[in-house]
N, C-alpha and C positions, 0 to 999 in steps of 0.2 A: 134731416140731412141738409147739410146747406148746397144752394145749387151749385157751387164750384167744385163740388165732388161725384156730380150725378153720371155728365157722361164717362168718367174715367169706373166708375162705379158698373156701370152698366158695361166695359168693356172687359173688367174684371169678371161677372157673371158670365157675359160669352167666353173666357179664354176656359172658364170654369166646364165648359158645357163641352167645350172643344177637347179637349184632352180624354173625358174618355169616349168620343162618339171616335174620334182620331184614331184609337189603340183596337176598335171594334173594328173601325173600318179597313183600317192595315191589314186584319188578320181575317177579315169576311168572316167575323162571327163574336156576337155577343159573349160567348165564354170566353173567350180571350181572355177578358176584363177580370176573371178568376185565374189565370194563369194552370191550367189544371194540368194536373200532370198522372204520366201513366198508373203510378202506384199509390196515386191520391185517392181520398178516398170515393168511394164505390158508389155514392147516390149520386155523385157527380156525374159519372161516365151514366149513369139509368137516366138522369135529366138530360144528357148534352151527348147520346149514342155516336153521334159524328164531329165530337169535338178536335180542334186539331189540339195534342197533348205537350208538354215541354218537356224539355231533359229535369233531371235530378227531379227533387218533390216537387218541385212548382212553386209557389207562397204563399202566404196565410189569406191571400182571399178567396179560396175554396174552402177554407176553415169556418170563414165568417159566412158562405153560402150555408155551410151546415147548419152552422148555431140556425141561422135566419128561416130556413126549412121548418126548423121545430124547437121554436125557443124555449118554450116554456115546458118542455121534456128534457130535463137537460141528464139523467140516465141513462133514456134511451140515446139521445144526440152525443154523450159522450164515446158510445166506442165507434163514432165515427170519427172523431176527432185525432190527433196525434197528442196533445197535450191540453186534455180537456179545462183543467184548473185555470189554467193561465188564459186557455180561450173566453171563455164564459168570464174571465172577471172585465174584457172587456164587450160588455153583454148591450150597452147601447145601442152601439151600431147594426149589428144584425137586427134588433128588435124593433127598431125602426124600419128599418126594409122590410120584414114580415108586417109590418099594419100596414106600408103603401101597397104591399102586394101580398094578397091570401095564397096568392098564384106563383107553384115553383114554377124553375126552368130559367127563358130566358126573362119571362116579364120580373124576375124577383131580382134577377143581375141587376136589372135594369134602376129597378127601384134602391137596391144600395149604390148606384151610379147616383141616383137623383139626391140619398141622402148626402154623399162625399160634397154634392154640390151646393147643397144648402149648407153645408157645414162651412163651405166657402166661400157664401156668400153673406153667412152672420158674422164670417171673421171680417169681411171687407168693409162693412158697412162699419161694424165694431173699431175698426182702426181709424176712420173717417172723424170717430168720436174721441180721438185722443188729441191733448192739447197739442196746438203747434201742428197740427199734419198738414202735409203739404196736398195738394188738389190731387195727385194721381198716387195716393196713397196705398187707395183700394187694389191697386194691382199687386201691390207686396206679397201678396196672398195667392192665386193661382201662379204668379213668376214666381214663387218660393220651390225651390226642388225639390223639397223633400214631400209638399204638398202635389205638386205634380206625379211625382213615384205614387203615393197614395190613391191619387185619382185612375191612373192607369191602371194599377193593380187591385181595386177595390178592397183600400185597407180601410181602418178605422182612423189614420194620421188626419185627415181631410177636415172631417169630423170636429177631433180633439183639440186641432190648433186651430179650428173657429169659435170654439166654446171657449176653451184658453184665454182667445184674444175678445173674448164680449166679457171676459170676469174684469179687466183691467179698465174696456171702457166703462165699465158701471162703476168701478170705485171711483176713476176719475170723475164723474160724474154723482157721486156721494150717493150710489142707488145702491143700498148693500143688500136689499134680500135677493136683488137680480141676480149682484155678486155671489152671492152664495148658490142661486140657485146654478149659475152657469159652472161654477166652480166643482158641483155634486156631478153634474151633467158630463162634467169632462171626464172628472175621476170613475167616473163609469165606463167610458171610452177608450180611455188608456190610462193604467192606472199611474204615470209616470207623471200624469199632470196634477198630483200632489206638490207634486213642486210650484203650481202658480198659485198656491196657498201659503207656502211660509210667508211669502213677500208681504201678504196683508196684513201678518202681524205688526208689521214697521210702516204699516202707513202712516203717514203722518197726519196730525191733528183730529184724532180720532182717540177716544179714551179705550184705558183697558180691557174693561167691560166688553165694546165694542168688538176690540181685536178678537178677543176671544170668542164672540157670537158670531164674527164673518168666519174664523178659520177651522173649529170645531166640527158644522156640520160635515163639511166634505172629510175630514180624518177619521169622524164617528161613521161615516156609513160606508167609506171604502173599505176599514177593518168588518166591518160587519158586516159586506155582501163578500171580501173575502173569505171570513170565516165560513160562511154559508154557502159557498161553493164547494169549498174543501168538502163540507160536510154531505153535500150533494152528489158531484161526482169522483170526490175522493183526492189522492193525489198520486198521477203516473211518474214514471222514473225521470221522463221529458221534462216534467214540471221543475224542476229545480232550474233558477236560475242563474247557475255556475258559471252558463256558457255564453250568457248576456251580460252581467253585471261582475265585480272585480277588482282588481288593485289597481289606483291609476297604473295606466300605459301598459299595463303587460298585457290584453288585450291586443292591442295594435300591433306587437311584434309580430314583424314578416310583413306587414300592409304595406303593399306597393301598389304604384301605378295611380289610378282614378281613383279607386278605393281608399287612398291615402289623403287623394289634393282634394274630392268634393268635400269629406266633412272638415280638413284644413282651412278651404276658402269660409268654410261656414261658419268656423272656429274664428278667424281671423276678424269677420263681419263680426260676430259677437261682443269678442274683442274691444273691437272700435266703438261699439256703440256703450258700449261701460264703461268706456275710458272718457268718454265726450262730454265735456265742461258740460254742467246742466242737467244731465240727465237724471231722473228722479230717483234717489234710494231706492223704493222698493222693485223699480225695474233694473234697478242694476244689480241688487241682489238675487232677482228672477234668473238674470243674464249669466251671470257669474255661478251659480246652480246649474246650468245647464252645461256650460264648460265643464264643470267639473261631472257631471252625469258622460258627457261625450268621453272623456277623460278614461272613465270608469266600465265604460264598454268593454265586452268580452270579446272572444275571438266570435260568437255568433252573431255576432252585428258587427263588430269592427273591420271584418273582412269582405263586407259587400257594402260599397257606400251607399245600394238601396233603400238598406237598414238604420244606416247610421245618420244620415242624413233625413231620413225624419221622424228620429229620434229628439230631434235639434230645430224641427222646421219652425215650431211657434218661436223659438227665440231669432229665428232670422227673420223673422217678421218683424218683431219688435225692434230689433236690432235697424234695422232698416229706420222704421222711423226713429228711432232715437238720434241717427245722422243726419235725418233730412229735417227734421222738425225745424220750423219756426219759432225763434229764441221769443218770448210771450210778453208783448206790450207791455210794458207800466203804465202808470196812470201819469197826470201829470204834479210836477213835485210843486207844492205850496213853500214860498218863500216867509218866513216869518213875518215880511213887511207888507205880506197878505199878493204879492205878486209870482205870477208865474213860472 
C-alpha cells in the first residue's frame, strides 16, 4: 500500500470498529448487535436470558448466530432457523465466527462483530488497489450505508462487499487465482455476488480461455453448495424468493419516505458513476447489474431501505470511486523527429 493511503486507511478500520462497539453501547448489551426479538428463535433468548428484545421478528442476524452456534449440523440448526435454505447458502459468515469463537453467547456476537470488520477492512485496503484512487479512498467503505446497516446488525453485507471489492482489485492487478478465490469467497457470503463475476467475462485483454477459468469457478460451486443445501436441510415455504426478487418496479410500489430516497441516492451514485467518461467496461457493467438487481427487488427488501440498500452497498463503493478516480497519466508521446 502506498503511504498516501495509510493514515485514511487506518481511519477507515477505526470508523469499522466503531459502528458496532456504538450499537452495543447504546443499547448496554452485546446482543443488540443481533437485533433479537421476542418470537426469535429460542437458543437466542437460553444465550442472552436478559436480552432487551425488538418489536416484530427482529433481523437476520440472530439467523446468522444460529448457523454460527452449530454450523456444521445444519439439520439439526435448521428448525431454528425461519428459512433454513436461503440462510445456510450464505454459510461463510457464521463459519467464520464459529472458528474465532468455540464460545456461544456474547464472545461468538462478538467474533461475527470482528468478522463484518475484517470484511471491511479487505474492502478498504482492496480499493486503495484500484487504479486512479484518490488518498482517502478507504473510507468509501465503512461511510458506505448499507455497509454500516450490516455492521450494526451483524449481517453478512459487511463481509460480501469486502470480498466483492478485493475480486476487482486482483483483476486490476492481473492476480486471477486471487480473483477467483475472492469471487468463490463472496458467493459464499451472499449469493447475489454472482453478479461480480459476469463483469470478468469482459475484461479486457485477457483471452477466452482465461474468461472462462476466472468466471466458472464461482457459478460451479455456488450451484453446487446450493444444491447441497436444499439436499441437506430441504426447502421451507419461507425459502422462495417471491418476496425478494421480481418484475422491475413492482416491488417498490407504495415505498415512501426514507425507504424510497436511501436506495434512490444509492441509485443515483450509481448512476453517475457508469455514466463517467472513463470508467472501465467491466465496472460499468458491474454497475449497471446492480441497478437493475435494485430495480428487481420485492416488496421484502424494497420496503425497508435497511435491506435494500445493502443489497447495493458494494456498487456504492465502486461507484464512489469511479467519480473520484484520477484520470491515469500517459507516458510521454515520441514525436517522429525523435523529440518530445
Amino acid at each position: 500500500m502506498a503511504p498516501r493511503f495509510r493514515a485514511f486507511t487506518i481511519a477507515a478500520i477505526g470508523l469499522a470498529i466503531a459502528w458496532p462497539v456504538l450499537m452495543a453501547w447504546h443499547f448496554r448489551s452485546v446482543s443488540a448487535l443481533l437485533l433479537p426479538a421476542a418470537d426469535g428463535p429460542s437458543v437466542i433468548h437460553r444465550d442472552f436470558p436478559h436480552a432487551k428484545l425488538f418489536p416484530d421478528p427482529g433481523h437476520d442476524g440472530q439467523q446468522f448466530y444460529v448457523i454460527a452456534r452449530n454450523p456444521f449440523h445444519p439439520r439439526t440448526t435448521a428448525q431454528q432457523l425461519d428459512n433454513p435454505a436461503r440462510r445456510y447458502r450464505r454459510v461463510l459468515f457464521p463459519v467464520l465466527g464459529r472458528l474465532l469463537s468455540p464460545v456461544n453467547g456474547a464472545p461468538l456476537v462478538i467474533a461475527l462483530a470482528v468478522v463484518s470488520i475484517i470484511g471491511v477492512v479487505i474492502g478498504a485496503i482492496a480499493l486503495c488497489e484500484y487504479p486512479g484512487a484518490p488518498a482517502w479512498i478507504a473510507l468509501a467503505v465503512p461511510l458506505n450505508i448499507g455497509v454500516m446497516v450490516a455492521q450494526f446488525l451483524t449481517l453478512s453485507d459487511a463481509l460480501a462487499t469486502g470480498l466483492i471489492l478485493a475480486v476487482y482489485a486482483a483483476a486490476f492487478r492481473k492476480r486471477w487465482v486471487l480473483a477467483v478465490v475472492f469471487s468463490v469467497l463472496a458467493c459464499l457470503t451472499r449469493e447475489a455476488a454472482i453478479l461480480v463475476v459476469i463483469p470478468l467475462a469482459f475484461w479486457p485483454g485477457i483471452s477466452w480461455r482465461r474468461r472462462i477459468a476466472v468466471t466458472a469457478p464461482a457459478v460451479g460451486i455456488l450451484a453446487a453448495w446450493t444444491f447441497l443445501v436444499v439436499r441437506l436441510v430441504g426447502v421451507h415455504h419461507l425459502d422462495s424468493t417471491g418476496g425478494d426478487i421480481g418484475l422491475p418496479f413492482r416491488g417498490w410500489s407504495g415505498v415512501t419516505g426514507f425507504d424510497l430516497v436511501a436506495p434512490l441516492c444509492g441509485a443515483l451514485l450509481i448512476v453517475a458513476g457508469a455514466c463517467r467518461r472513463g470508467t472501465p467496461r467491466p465496472i460499468r457493467i458491474f454497475l449497471i447489474l446492480n441497478l437493475a438487481l435494485l430495480a428487481c427487488f420485492g416488496p421484502n427488501v424494497a420496503f425497508s431501505w435497511v435491506d435494500s440498500v445493502r443489497g447495493i452497498a458494494p456498487a456504492i463503493s465502486i461507484a464512489v470511486w469511479a467519480l473520484a478516480r484520477r484520470p491515469e497519466r500517459s507516458g510521454p508521446t515520441v514525436s517522429p523527429a525523435g523529440g518530445v
